[in-house]
MOPAC internal coordinates of N, CA, C and O (Angstrom, degrees):
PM7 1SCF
backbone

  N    0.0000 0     0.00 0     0.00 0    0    0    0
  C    1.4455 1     0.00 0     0.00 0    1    0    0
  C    1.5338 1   110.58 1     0.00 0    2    1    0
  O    1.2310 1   119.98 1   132.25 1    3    2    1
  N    1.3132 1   117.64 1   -47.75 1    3    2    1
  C    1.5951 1   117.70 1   167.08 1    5    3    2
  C    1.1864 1   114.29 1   -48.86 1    6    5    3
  O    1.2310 1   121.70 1   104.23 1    7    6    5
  N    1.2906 1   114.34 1   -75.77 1    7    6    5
  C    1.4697 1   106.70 1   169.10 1    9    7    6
  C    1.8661 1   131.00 1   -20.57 1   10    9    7
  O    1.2310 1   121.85 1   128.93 1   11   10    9
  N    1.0861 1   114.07 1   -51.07 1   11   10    9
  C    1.2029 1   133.78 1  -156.41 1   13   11   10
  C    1.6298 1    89.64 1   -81.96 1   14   13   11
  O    1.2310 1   116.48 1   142.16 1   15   14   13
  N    1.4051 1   124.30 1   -37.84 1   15   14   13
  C    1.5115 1   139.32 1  -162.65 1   17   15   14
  C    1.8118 1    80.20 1   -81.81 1   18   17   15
  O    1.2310 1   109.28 1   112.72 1   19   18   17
  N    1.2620 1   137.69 1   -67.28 1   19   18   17
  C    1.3137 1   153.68 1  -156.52 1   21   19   18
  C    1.7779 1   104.89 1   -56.55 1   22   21   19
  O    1.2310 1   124.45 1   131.78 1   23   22   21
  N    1.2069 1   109.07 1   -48.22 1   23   22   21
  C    1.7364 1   128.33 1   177.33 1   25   23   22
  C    1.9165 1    96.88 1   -59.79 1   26   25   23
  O    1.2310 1   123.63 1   129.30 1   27   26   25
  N    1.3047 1   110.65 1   -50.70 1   27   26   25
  C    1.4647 1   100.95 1  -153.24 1   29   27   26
  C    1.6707 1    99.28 1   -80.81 1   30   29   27
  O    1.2310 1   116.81 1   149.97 1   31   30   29
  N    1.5693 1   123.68 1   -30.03 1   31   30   29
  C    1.3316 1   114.58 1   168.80 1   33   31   30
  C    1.8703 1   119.40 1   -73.10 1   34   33   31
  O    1.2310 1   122.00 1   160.23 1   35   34   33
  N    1.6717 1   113.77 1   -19.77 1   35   34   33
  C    1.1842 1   100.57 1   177.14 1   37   35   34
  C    1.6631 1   106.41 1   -79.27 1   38   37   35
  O    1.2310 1   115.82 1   167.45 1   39   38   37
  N    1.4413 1   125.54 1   -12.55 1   39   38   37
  C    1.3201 1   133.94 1  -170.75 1   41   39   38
  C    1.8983 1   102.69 1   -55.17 1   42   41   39
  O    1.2310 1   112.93 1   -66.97 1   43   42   41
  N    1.0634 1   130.96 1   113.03 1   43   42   41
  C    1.6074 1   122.79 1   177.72 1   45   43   42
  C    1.5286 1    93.94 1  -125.52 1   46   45   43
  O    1.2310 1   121.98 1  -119.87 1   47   46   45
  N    1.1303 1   113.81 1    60.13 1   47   46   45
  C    1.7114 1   111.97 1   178.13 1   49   47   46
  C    1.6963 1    97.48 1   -99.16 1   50   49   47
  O    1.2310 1   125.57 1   140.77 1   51   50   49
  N    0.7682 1   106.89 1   -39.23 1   51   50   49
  C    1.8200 1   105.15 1   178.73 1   53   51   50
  C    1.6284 1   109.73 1   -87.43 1   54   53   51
  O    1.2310 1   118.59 1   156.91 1   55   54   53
  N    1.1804 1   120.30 1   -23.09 1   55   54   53
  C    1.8453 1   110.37 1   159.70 1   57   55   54
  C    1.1283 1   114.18 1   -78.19 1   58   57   55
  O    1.2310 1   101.98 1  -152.96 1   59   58   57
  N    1.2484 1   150.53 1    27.04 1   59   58   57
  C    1.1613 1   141.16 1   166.58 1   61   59   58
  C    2.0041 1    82.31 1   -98.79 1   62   61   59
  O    1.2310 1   130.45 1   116.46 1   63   62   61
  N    1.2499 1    97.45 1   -63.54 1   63   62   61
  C    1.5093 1    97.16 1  -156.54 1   65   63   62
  C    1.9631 1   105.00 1   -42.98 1   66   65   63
  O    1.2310 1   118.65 1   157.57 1   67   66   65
  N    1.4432 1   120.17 1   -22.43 1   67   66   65
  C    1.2480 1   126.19 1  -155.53 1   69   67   66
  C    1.8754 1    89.77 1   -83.22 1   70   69   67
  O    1.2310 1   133.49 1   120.56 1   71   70   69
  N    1.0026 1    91.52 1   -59.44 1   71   70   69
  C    1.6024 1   114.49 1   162.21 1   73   71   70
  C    1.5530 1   115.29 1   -27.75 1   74   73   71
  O    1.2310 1   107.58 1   130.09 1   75   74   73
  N    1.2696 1   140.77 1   -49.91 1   75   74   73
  C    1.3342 1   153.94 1   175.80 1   77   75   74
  C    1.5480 1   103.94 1   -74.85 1   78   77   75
  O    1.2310 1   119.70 1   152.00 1   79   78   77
  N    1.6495 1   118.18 1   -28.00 1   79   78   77
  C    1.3209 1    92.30 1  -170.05 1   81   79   78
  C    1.6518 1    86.32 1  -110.73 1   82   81   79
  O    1.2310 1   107.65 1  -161.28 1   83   82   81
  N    0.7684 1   140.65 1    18.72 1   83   82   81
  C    1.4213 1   140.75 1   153.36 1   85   83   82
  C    1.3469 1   116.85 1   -66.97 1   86   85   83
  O    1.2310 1   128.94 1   142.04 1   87   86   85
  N    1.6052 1   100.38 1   -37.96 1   87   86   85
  C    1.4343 1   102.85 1  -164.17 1   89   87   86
  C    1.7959 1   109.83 1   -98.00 1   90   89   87
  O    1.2310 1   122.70 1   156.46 1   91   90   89
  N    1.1212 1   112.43 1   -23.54 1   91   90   89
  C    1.7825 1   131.94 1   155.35 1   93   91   90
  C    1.5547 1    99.13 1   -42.49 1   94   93   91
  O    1.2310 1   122.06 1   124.82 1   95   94   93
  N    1.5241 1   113.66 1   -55.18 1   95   94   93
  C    1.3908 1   114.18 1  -147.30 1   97   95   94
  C    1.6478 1    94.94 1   -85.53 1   98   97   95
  O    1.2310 1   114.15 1   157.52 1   99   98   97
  N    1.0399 1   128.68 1   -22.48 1   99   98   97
  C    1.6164 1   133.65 1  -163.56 1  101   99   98
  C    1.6124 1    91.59 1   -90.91 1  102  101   99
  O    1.2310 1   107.78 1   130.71 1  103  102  101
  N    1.5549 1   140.41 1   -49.29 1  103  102  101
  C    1.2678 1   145.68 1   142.66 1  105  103  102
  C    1.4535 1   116.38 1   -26.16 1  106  105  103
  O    1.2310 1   116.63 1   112.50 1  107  106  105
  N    1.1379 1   124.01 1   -67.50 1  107  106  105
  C    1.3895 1   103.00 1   158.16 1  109  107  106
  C    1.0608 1   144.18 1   -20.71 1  110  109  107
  O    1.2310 1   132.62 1   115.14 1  111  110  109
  N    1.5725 1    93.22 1   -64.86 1  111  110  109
  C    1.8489 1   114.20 1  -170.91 1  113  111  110
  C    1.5377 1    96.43 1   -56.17 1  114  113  111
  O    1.2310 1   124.63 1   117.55 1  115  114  113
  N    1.2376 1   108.72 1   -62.45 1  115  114  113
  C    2.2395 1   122.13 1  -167.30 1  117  115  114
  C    1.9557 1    82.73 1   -45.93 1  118  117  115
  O    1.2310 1   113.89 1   126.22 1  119  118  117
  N    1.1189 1   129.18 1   -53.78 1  119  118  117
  C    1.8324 1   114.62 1  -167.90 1  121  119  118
  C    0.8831 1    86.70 1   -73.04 1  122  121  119
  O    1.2310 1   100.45 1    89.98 1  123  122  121
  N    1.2866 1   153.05 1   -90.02 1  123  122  121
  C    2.0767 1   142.05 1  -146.52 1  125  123  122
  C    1.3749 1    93.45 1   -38.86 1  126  125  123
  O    1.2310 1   120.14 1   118.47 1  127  126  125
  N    1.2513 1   117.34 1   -61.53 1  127  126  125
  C    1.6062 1    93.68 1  -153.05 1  129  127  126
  C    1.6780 1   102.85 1   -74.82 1  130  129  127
  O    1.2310 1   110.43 1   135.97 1  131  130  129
  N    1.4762 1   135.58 1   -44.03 1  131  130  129
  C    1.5627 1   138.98 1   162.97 1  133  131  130
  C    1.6616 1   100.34 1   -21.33 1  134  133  131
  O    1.2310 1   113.77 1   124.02 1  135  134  133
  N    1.3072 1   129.38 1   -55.98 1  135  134  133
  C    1.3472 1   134.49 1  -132.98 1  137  135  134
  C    1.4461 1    77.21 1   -90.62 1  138  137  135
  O    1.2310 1   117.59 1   127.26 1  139  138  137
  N    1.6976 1   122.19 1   -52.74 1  139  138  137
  C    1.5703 1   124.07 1  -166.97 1  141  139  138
  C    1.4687 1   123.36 1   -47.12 1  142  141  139
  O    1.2310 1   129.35 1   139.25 1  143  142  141
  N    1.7223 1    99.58 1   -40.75 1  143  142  141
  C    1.7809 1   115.02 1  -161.94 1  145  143  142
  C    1.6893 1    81.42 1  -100.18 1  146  145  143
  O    1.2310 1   105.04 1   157.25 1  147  146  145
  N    1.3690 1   145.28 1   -22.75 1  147  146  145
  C    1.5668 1   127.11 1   167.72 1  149  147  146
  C    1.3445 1   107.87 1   -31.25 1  150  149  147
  O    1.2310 1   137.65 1   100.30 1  151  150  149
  N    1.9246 1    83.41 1   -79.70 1  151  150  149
  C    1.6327 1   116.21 1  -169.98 1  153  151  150
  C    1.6912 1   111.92 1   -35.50 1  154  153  151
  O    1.2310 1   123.26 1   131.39 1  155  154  153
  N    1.2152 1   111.35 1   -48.61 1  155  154  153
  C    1.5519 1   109.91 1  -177.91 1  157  155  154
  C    1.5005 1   123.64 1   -71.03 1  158  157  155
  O    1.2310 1   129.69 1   169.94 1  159  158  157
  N    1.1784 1    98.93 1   -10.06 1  159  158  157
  C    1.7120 1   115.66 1  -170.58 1  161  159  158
  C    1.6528 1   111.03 1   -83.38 1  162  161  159
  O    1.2310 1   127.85 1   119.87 1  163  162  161
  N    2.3527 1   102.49 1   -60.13 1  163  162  161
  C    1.1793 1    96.23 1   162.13 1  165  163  162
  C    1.3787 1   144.59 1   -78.26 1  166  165  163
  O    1.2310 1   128.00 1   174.39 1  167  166  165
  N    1.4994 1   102.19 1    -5.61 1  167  166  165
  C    1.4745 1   128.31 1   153.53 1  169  167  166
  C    1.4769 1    96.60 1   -31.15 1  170  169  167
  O    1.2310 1   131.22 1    97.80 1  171  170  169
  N    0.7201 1    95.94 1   -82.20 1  171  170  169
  C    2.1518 1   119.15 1  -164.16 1  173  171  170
  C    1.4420 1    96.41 1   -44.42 1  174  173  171
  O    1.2310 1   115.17 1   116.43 1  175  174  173
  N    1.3038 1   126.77 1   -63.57 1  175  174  173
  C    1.3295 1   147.93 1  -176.36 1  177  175  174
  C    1.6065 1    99.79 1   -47.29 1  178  177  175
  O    1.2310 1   113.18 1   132.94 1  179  178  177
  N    1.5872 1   130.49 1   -47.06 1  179  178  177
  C    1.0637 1   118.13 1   174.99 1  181  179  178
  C    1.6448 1   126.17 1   -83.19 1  182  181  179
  O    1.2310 1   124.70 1   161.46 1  183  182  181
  N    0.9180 1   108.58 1   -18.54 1  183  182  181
  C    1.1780 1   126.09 1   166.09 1  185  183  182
  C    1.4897 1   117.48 1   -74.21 1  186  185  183
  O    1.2310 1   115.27 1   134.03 1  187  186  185
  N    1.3000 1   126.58 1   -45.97 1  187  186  185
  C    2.0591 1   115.69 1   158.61 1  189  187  186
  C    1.6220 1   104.77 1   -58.22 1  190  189  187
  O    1.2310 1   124.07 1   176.07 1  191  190  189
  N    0.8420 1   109.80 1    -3.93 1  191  190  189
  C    1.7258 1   104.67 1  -160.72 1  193  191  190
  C    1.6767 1    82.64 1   -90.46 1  194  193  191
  O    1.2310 1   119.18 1   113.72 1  195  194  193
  N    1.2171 1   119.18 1   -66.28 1  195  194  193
  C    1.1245 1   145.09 1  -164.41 1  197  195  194
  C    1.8115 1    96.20 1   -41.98 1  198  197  195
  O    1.2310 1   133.83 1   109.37 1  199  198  197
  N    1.6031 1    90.87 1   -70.63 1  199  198  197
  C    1.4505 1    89.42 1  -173.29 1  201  199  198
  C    1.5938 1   114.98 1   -57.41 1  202  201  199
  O    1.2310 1   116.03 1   142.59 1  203  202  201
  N    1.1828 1   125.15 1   -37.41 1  203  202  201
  C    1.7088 1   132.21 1   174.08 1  205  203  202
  C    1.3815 1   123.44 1   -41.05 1  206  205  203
  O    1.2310 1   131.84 1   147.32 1  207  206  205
  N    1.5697 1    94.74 1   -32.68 1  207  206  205
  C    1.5792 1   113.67 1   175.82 1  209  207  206
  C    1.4251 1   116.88 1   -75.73 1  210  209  207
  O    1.2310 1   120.10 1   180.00 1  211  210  209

């Protein structure tokens, strides 16, 4: 019975998978916010352009 109790906590076949979407989801987050502070930057950038014109 120990044994058998000992096998199922060394088992990490399903934390890897938890693991992948942790790491998808943290990848995400770093592009939303990259894509957010871009957008507002060349926002700005088109807009002096705009006004210069």
């Amino acid at each position: 019975m120990i044994k058998h109790m000992l096998a199922m906590l060394r088992d990490d076949e399903g934390a890897t998978m938890v693991e992948y979407g942790i790491m998808v989801a943290l990848i995400a987050a770093v592009c939303i916010v990259l894509v957010t502070t871009l957008g507002k930057n060349v926002s700005n950038a088109f807009n002096s352009v705009n006004t210069a014109l």
